[in-house]
C-alpha positions as CSV (number, residue, x, y, z in Angstrom):
1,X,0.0,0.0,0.0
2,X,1.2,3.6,-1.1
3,X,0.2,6.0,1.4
4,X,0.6,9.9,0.0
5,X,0.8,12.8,1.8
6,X,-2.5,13.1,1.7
7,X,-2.8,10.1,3.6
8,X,-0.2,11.5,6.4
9,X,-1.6,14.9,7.1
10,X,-5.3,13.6,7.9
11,X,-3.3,10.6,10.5
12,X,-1.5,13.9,11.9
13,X,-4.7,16.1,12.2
14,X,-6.4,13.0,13.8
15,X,-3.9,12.3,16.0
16,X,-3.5,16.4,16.9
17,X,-7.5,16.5,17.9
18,X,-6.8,13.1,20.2
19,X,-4.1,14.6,22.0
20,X,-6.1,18.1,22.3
21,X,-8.9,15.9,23.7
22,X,-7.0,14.1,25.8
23,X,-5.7,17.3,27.5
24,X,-9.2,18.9,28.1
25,X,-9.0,21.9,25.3
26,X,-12.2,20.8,24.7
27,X,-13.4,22.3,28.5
28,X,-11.4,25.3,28.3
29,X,-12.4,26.5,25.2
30,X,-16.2,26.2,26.6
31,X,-14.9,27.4,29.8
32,X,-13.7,30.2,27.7
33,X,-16.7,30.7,26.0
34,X,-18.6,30.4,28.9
35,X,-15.6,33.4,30.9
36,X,-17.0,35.1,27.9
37,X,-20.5,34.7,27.9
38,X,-20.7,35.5,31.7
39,X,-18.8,39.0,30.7
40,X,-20.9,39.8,28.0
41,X,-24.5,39.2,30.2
42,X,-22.4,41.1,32.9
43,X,-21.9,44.1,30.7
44,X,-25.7,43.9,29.4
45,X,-26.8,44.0,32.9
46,X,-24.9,47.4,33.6
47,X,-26.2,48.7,30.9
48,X,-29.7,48.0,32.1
49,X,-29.0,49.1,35.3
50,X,-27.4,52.3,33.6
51,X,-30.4,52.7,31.7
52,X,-32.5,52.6,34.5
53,X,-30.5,55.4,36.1
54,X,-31.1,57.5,33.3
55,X,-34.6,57.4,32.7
56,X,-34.6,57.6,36.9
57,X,-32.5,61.0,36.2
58,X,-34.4,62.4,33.3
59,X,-37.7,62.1,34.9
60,X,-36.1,63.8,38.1
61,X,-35.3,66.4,35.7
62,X,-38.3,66.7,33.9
63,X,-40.2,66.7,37.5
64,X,-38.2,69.8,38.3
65,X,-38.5,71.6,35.1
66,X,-42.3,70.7,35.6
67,X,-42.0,72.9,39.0
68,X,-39.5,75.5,37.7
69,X,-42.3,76.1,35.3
70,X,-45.1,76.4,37.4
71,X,-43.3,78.8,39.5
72,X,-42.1,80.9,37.4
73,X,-46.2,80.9,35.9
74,X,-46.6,82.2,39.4
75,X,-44.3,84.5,39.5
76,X,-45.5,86.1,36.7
77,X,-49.1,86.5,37.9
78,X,-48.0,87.7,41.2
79,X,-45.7,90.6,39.3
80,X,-49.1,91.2,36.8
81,X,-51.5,91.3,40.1
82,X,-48.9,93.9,41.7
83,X,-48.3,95.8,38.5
84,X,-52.0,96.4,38.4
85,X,-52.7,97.2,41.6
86,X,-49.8,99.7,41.5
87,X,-51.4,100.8,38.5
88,X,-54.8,101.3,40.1
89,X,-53.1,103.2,43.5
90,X,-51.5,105.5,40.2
91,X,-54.9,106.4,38.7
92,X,-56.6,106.9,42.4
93,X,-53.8,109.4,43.4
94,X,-54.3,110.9,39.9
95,X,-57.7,111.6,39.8
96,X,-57.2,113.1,43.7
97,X,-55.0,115.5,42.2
98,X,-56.8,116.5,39.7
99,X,-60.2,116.5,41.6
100,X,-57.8,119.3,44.4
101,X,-56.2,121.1,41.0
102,X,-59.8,121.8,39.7
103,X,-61.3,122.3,43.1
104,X,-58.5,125.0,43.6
105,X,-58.9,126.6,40.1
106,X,-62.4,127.1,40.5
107,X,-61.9,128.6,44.1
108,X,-58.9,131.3,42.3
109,X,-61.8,132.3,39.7
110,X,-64.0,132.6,42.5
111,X,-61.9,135.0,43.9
112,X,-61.2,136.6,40.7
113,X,-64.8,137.3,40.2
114,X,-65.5,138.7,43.4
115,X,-62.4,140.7,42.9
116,X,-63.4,142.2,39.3
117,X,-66.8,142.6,40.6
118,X,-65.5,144.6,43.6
119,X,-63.6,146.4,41.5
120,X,-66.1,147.4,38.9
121,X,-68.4,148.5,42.0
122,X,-65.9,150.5,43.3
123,X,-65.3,152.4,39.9
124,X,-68.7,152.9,39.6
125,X,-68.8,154.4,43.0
126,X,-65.9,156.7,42.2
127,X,-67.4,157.3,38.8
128,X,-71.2,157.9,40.4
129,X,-68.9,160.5,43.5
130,X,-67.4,162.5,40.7
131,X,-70.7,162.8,38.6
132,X,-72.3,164.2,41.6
133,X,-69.8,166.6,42.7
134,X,-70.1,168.1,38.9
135,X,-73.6,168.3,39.3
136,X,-73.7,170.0,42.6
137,X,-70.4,172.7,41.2
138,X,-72.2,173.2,37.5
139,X,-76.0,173.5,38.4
140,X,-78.8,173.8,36.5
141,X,-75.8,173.3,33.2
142,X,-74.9,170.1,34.6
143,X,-78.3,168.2,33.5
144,X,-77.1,166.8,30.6
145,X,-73.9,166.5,32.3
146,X,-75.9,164.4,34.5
147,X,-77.4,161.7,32.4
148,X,-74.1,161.6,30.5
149,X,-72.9,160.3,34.3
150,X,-76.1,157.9,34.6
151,X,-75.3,156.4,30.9
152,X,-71.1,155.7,32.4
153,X,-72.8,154.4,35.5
154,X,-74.8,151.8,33.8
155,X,-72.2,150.9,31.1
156,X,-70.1,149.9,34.3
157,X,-72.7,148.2,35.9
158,X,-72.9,145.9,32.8
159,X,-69.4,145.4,32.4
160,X,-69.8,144.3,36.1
161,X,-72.4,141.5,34.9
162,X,-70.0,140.5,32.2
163,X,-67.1,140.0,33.8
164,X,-68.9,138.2,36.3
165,X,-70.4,135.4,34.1
């Protein structure tokens, strides 16, 4: 019989895998596997627990953007309910100080009134005085000068009326 290399390397191969069997390869490559295996579900497992974590942490944050949010809401209609009350205290005081400007501008034209109409009387008086003391120094000439008197003394009289409405 003519035995080829052929022949040789399949006896070598066979006897190769008999020795590695013999000396237990077999259970540390599956120990190996398994070593492996076990790292892998290890690492799977911290990443579950790290995903947990996460979502944990991100609906902590979302709680407290939830409450940042409704505060500053409040907030807001605090400052509004302030601004309009201020607002309100600002128109009050206003229309108090106008009410005391008109009540004072009516009292000066009050005064003003009575004043020109004081004065009007008072020129009339004069102007009545001086017409009389013509009359009694002219005499009988003095009628017309008289009624010329009368005509001033009314004329100032309604002046007086005018001046007064």
């Amino acid at each position: 019989m003519h035995f080829d290399a052929e022949f040789y390397v399949a006896v070598g191969f066979t006897l190769f895998l008999i020795v590695l069997l013999w000396a237990g390869a077999h259970s540390k490559f599956a120990a190996m596997i398994d070593a492996r295996i076990d790292r892998i579900k290890g690492e799977l497992a911290e990443a579950e627990r790290l995903r947990s974590e996460a979502e944990t942490l991100l609906a902590s944050f979302e709680k407290k953007r939830e409450e940042a949010e409704a505060e500053a809401r409040a907030i807001v209609a605090q400052a509004k309910e302030e601004a309009d009350l201020i607002a309100a205290e600002g128109k009050r005081r206003l229309d108090e100080f106008m009410a005391r400007s008109v009540k004072q501008v009516e009292q000066k034209i009050a005064m003003a009134e009575a004043q020109a109409s004081a004065e009007v009387r008072a020129a009339a008086a004069d102007a009545a005085v001086k017409v009389a003391e013509r009359v009694l120094a002219t005499g009988e000439a003095g009628k017309d000068f008289v009624a010329a008197g009368i005509n001033e003394v009314k004329a100032l009289g309604e002046r007086a009326r005018y001046v007064s409405n």
